[in-house]
N, C-alpha and C positions, 0 to 999 in steps of 0.2 A: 744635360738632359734631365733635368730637376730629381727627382728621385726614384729610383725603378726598383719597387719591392715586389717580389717574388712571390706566393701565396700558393701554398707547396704540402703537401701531405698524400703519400701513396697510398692512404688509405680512401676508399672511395665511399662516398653517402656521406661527407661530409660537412657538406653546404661550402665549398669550396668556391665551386664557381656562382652559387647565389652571392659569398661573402665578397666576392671579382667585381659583380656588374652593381651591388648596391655599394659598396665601399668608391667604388667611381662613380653613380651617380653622387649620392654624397658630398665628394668631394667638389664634385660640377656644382653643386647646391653652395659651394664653397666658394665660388669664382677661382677657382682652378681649371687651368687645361689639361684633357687627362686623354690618355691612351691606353687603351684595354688591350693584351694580346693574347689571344686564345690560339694555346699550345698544348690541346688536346684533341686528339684526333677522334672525338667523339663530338665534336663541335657545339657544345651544351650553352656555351659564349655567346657563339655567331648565333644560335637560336632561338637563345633568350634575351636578345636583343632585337628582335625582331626580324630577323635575314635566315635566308632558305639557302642553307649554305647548299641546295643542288640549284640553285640558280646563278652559283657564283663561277666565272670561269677563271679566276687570279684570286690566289690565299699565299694565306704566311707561309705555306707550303714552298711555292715558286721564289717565292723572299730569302729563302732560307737554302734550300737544295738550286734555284738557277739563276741566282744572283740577279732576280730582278729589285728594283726599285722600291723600296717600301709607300711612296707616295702614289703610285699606283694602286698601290692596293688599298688603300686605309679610308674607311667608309665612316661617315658622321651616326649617329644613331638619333631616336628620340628623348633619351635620357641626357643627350647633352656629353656626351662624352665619344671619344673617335676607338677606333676597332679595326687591330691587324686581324681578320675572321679566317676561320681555318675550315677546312674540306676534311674529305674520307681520304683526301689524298694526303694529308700529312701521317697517316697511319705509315706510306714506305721512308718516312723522312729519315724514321732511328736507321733504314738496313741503309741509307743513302750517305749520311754523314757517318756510319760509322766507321771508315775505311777512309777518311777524309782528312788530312792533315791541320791544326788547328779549329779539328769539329767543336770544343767547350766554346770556341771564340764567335761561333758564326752569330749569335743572336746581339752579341755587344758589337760587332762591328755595325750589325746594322741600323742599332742605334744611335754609333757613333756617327753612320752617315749621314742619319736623319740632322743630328745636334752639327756635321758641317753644312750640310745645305739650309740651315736656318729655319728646320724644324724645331720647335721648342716646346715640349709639356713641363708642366710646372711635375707633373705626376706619369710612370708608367708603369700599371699593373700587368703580373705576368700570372695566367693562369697555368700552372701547371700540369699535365698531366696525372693519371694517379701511376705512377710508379718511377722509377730513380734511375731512368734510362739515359738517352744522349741528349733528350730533348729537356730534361729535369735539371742534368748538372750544364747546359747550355745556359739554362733561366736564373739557376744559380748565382752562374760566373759572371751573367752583365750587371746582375742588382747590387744596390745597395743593402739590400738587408731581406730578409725572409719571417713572413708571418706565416706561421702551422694553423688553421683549423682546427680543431678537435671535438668531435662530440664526445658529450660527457657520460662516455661509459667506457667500464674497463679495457675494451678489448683495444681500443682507440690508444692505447700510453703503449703498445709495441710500435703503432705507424711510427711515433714521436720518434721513440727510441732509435730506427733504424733512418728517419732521417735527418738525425744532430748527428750521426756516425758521418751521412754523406757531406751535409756543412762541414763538419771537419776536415772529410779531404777536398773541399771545394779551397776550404782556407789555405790549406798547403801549398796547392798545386796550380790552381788557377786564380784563386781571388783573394787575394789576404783581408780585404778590405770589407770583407762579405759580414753582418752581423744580424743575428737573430732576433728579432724586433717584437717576437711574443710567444705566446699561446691565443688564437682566438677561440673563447668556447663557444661552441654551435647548437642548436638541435637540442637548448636546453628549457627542460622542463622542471620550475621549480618546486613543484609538489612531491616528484621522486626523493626521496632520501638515498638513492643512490645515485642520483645524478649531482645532486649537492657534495654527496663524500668523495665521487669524482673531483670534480670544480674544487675540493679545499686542497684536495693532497698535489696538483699539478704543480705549484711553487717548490714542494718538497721534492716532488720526483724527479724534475727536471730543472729545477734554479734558475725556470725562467719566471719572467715577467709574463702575468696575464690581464689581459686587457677587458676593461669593461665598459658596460654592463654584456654580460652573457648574452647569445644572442637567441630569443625564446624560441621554441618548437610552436611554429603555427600555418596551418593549409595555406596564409596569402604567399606566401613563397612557394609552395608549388602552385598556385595558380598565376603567378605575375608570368613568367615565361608564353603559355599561351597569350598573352598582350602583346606580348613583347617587347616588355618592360622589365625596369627591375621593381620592387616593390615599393621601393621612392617613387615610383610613377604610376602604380596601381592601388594602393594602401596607402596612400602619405601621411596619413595619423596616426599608424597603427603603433603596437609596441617595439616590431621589427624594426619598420624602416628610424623610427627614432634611436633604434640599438644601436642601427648603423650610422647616423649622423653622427651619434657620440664616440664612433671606434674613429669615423673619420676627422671629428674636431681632433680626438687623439692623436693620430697619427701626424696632421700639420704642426698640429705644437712639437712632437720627438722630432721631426724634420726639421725646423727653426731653430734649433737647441745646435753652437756651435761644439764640433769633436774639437778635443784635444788637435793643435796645429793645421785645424784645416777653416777656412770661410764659414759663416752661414749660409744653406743654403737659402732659397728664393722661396718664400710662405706662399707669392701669389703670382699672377699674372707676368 
């Protein structure tokens, strides 16, 4: 199932799910095949992609809590990328799996079904929820690897902190293979002098890798959603959506780069 990163931060205003739907258009921009799954019960995914998630009667909801099919469910967008779309009804999903015997496993199984029945993304982005529930360490447990969001201001390096704690017990206990693929910075404004002394000290305080260019603070991302687009499909020139082409040329070349003992994966098609 080519590569399924995770895109994860419980703190919320992040551009979290802006960085979802343009980092997969993006990578569509790429001749990639990509899968979006939106696995927030606020449905901000399904939204801004142009779907009235009350007009939907099947979401990753039923996918996930009544073991239906995920090819039933999975809707093409305008952006060129496909989308597991979520309801107000995955808000019972945490009380539903929690009580549920391999609940971490339910979302990798159901990738695994898709990659037997000869569904194949070269890419599948998991939006996560904001906070570090059943439905966080589930998105965890199927990916390859987890990109944090972060806007560049202080308050933002506790989300960090509290979730490389939960990667860590995702490592243990359900995913060894699980690895932290950055920091994205967000919502940044380079004329602040405190957004910049954010953005220097994040290598320090957390020893990860940050990915660039920063991704600027500007109105066309909150306005691409009323399109129902991502801002690759309403701004295509702008400074953003170019931000984002360059985190996604990024992230193809980290995915082409073989690990120690294992194949390279698939760059394209």
């Amino acid at each position: 199932m080519g590569t399924v990163l995770a895109v994860a931060n419980q703190k919320g205003g992040v551009a979290k799910t802006t960085s979802v739907a343009s980092i997969g258009a993006a990578l569509a921009e790429l001749g990639q095949k990509v899968l979006l799954v939106d696995l927030d019960p606020q449905e901000s995914l399904t939204f801004s992609l142009g779907i009235d998630p009350e007009d939907l009667e099947l979401s990753i909801h039923h996918v996930l809590t009544k073991g239906l099919d995920a090819r039933e469910v999975i809707l093409a967008t305008e952006d060129g990328v496909d989308l597991l779309p979520a309801t107000i009804e995955l808000a019972r999903a945490e009380a539903e799996l929690l009580t549920r015997t391999g609940r971490e496993h339910v979302l990798k199984s159901v990738l695994d079904q898709l990659e037997d029945d000869d569904v194949h993304y070269d890419w599948v982005l998991l939006d996560c929820p904001p906070s570090l529930g059943v439905l966080t360490v589930a998105a965890l447990t199927a990916a390859d690897g987890v990109l944090i969001p972060l806007q560049c201001e202080t308050l933002s390096h506790r989300g960090v902190a509290q979730l490389l704690d939960t990667v860590h017990d995702v490592r243990r206990f359900t995913n060894r293979g699980l690895e932290v693929w950055g920091v994205l910075p967000t919502l940044y404004d380079g004329r602040s002098s405190h957004a910049r002394a954010v953005l220097a000290s994040i290598p320090e305080a957390f020893d990860l890798e940050v990915l660039s260019p920063p991704i600027p603070k500007t109105i066309r991302f909150a306005e691409a959603p009323s399109k129902g687009r991502s801002i690759l499909g309403t701004a295509r020139t702008t400074k953003g959506a170019e931000a984002y082409r360059e985190v996604a040329r990024h992230l193809v070349a980290r995915a082409a780069q073989p690990e120690p003992g294992k194949p390279t994966k698939r760059a394209g098609r």
